[in-house]
C-alpha positions in Angstrom: -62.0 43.6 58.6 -60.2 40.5 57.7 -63.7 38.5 57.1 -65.3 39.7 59.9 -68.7 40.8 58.2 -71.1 40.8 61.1 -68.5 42.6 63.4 -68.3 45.0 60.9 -71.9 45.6 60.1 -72.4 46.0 64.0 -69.8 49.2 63.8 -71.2 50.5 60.6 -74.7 50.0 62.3 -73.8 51.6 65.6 -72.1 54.4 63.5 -75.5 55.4 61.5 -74.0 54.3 58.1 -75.8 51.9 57.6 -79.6 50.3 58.9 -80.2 47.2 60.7 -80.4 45.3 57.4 -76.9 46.3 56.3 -77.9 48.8 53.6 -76.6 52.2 53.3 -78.5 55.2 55.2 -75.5 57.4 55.5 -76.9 60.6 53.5 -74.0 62.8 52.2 -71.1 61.1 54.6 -68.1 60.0 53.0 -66.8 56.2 54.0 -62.9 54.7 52.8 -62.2 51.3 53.6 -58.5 51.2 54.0 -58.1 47.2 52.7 -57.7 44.1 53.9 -60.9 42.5 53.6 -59.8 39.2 53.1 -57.8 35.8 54.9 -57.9 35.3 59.1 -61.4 35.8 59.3 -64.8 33.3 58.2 -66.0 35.5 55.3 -63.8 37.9 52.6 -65.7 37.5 50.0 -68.3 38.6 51.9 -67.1 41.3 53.2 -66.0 42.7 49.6 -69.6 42.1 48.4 -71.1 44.0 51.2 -68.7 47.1 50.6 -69.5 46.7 46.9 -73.0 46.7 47.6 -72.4 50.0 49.6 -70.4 51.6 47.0 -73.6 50.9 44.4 -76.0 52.1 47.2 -74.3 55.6 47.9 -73.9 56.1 44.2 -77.7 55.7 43.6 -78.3 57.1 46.8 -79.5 61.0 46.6 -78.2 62.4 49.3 -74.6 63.1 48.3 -72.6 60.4 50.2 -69.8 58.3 49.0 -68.4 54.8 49.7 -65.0 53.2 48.0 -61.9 51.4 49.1 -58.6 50.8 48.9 -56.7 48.0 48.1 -54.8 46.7 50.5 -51.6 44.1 51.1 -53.9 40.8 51.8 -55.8 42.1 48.2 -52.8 41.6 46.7 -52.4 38.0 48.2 -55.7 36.5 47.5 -55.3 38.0 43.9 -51.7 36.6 43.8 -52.7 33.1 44.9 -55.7 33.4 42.4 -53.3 34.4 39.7 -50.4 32.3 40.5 -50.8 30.0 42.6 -47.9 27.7 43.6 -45.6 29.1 40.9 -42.2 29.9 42.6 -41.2 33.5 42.0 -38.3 33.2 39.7 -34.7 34.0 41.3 -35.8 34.0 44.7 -32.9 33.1 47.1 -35.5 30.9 48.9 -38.8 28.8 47.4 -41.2 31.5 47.2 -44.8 31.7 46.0 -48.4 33.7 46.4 -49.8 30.1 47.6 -47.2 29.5 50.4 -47.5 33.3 51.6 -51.1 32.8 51.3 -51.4 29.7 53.7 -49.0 31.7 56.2 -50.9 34.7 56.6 -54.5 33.1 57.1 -55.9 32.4 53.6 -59.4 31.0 53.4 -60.1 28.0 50.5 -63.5 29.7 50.7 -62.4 33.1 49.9 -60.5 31.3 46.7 -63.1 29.0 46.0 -66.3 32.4 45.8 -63.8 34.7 43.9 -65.7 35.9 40.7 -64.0 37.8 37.8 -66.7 40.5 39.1 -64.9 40.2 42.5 -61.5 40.9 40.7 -62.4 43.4 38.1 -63.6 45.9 41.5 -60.5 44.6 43.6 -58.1 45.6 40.7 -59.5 49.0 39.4 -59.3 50.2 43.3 -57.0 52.9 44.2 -54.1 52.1 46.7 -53.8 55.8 47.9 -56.2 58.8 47.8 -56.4 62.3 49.6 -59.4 63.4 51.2 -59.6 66.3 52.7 -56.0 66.8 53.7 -56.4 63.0 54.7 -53.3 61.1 53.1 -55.5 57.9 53.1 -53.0 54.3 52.8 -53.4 51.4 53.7 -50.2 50.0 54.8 -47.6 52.5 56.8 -44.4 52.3 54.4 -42.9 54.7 51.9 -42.5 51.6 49.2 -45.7 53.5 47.6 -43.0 56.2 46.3 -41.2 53.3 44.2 -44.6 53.5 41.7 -44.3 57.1 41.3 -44.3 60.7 42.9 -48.2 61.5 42.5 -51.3 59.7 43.9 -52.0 59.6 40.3 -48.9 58.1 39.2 -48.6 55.0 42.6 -53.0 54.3 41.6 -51.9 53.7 38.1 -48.7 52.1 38.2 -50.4 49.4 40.7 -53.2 48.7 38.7 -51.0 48.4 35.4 -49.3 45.6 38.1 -52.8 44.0 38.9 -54.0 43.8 35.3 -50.9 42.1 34.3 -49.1 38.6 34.6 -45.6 39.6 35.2 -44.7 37.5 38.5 -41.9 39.0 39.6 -43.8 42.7 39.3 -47.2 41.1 41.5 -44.6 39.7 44.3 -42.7 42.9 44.5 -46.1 45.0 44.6 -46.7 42.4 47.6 -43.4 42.8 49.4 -43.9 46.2 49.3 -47.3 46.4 50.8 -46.3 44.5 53.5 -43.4 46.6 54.5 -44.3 48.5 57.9 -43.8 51.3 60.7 -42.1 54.0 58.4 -43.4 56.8 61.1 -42.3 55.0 64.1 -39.9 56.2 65.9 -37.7 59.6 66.9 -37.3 60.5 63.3 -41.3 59.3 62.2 -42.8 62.6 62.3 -40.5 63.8 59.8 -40.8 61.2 57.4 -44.4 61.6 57.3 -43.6 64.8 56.9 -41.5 64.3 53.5 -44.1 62.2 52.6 -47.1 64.7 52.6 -44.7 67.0 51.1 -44.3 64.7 47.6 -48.1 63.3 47.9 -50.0 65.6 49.3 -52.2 66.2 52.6 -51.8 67.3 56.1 -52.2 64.0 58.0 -51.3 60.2 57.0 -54.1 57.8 57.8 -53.6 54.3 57.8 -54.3 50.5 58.5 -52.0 47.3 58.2 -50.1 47.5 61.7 -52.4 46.9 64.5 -52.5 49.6 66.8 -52.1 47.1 69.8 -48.8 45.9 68.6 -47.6 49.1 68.3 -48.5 49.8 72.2 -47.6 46.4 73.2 -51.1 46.1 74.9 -53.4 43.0 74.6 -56.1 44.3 71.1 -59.0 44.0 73.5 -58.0 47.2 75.0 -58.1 49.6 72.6 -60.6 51.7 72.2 -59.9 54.5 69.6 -57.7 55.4 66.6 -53.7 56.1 67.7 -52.6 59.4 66.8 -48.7 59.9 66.8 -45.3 60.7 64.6 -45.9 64.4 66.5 -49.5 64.0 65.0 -48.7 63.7 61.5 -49.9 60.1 61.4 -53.3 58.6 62.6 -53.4 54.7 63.0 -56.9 53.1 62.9 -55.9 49.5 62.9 -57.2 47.8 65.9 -56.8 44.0 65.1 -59.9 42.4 65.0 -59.0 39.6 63.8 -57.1 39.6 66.8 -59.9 40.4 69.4 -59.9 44.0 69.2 -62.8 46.0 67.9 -64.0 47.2 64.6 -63.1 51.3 64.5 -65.1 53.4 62.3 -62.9 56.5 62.6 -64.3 60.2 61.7 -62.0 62.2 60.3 -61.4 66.2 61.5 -63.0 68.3 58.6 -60.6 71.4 59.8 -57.0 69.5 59.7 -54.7 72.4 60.7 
C-alpha cells in the first residue's frame, strides 16, 4: 500500500470488502495485509488506521469475517527511525542508522510526526508470518525468517521480543533481514520453497516486498494479477503501486493441492 489509502479503498471497494464509505461489509471473508503500509506514498499513518479500523469492525462484526496484518520491512523502518533515530548502529563498517535508511527508502515526516504509542502498540504485537489455509503468508520473499526460530510460533515471538525492546544492533538486524529478497527465484527456487513449507508449514508461500514488475522486467502499469511461479510453490502479489501499478486484492484457492 505504501500510503496509498484511496487507491486502496478503491480495490477493497471494488472487491466487496468493504462499502463506499470505507467500512467493512465483508461477512465471514478472511482479509491479511501482508505489510508495508508506510514511506513512498502521501498517507501511512492512514493507511494503518484504516486497517485498524477494519480489524475492530470484523471483530464486532457478526458474520464471522476476519481482518489482521503483518508486519512488514518498511514497519520495521518507521519504527526504527521512531526508536532510534540518527543513532549510528554500533560496529558497522560504514555510518549506518534507521534515519538515513529511512530518508533512502521514501520516509514521510508526516508518517513520523502522526505516529501514536496506539499506532505502535498494534504495529508491534503483529505477526510477521502466519498459515492460513495451507497459505504460508510472508511478507518479504527471504529465508532470514528461519534465523528467529523453526515454528511460526517461534519467528512471531522472537520478532516482537525485537520490537518491544531497545537493543540497536537486534532492531537493524531484524531490518536487514526483512529486506533480504528473491529466495524462490531462480532454477533451484521451487525447492527452496519447498524446504521452507517443510520446517513452517503450508502448501504454498504467499508474499509481498518484491514487485512483481521487477521480477518480469515489465513497466508496473502492466500487470494485472498476482505471479505464480518457483513450479507453483510461490505466489507473488506485489504489484508496485507506489510505482504505478495497481492495488491487487488477491483470493486465495480454498482447495490448495
Amino acid at each position: 500500500m505504501h500510503g496509498h489509502l484511496a487507491e486502496l479503498t478503491r480495490a477493497l471497494h471494488t472487491s466487496g470488502l468493504v462499502d463506499a464509505d470505507g467500512n467493512w461489509c465483508g461477512g465471514d471473508a478472511e482479509l491479511w495485509f501482508l505489510g508495508d503500509f508506510v514511506d513512498r506514498g502521501p498517507d501511512g499513518i492512514g493507511v494503518i488506521e484504516f486497517v485498524m479500523r477494519l480489524a475492530e469492525q470484523s471483530l464486532a462484526d457478526q458474520g464471522g469475517g476476519r481482518v489482521d496484518a503483518l508486519i512488514g520491512n518498511h514497519e520495521v523502518l518507521l519504527l526504527g527511525m521512531h526508536r532510534f533515530g540518527d543513532r549510528n548502529v554500533p560496529g558497522a563498517p560504514t555510518p549506518r542508522s534507521f534515519a538515513r535508511s529511512w530518508l533512502l527508502n521514501g520516509g514521510r515526516r508526516s508518517d513520523q510526526d502522526r505516529l501514536t504509542d496506539a499506532h505502535i502498540e498494534w504495529l508491534t504485537t503483529r505477526p510477521v508470518l502466519t498459515e492460513v489455509d495451507g497459505h504460508l503468508l510472508m511478507h518479504s520473499d527471504t529465508l532470514a525468517y528461519l534465523e528467529w526460530g523453526a515454528t511460526i510460533d517461534e519467528v512471531n515471538e522472537a520478532v516482537r521480543t525485537v520490537l518491544k525492546g531497545d537493543d540497536l544492533d537486534h532492531w537493524w538486524e531484524c531490518w536487514r533481514k526483512m529486506t533480504t529478497r528473491y529466495a524462490f527465484r531462480g532454477p533451484d527456487g521451487a525447492d527452496v520453497a519447498a524446504e521452507l513449507l517443510d520446517v513452517l508449514g503450508g502448501r504454498e508461500v504467499v508474499h509481498g516486498h518484491s514487485v512483481i514488475a521487477d521480477q518480469l522486467g515489465v513497466p508496473p502499469e502492466e500487470i494485472d494479477g498476482p505471479l505464480r511461479y518457483a513450479d507453483g510453490k510461490v505466489l507473488a502479489i506485489d504489484a508496485g503501486l507506489y510505482s504505478g501499478g495497481p492495488c491487487l486484492v488477491v483470493r486465495l484457492a480454498d482447495d490448495l493441492e
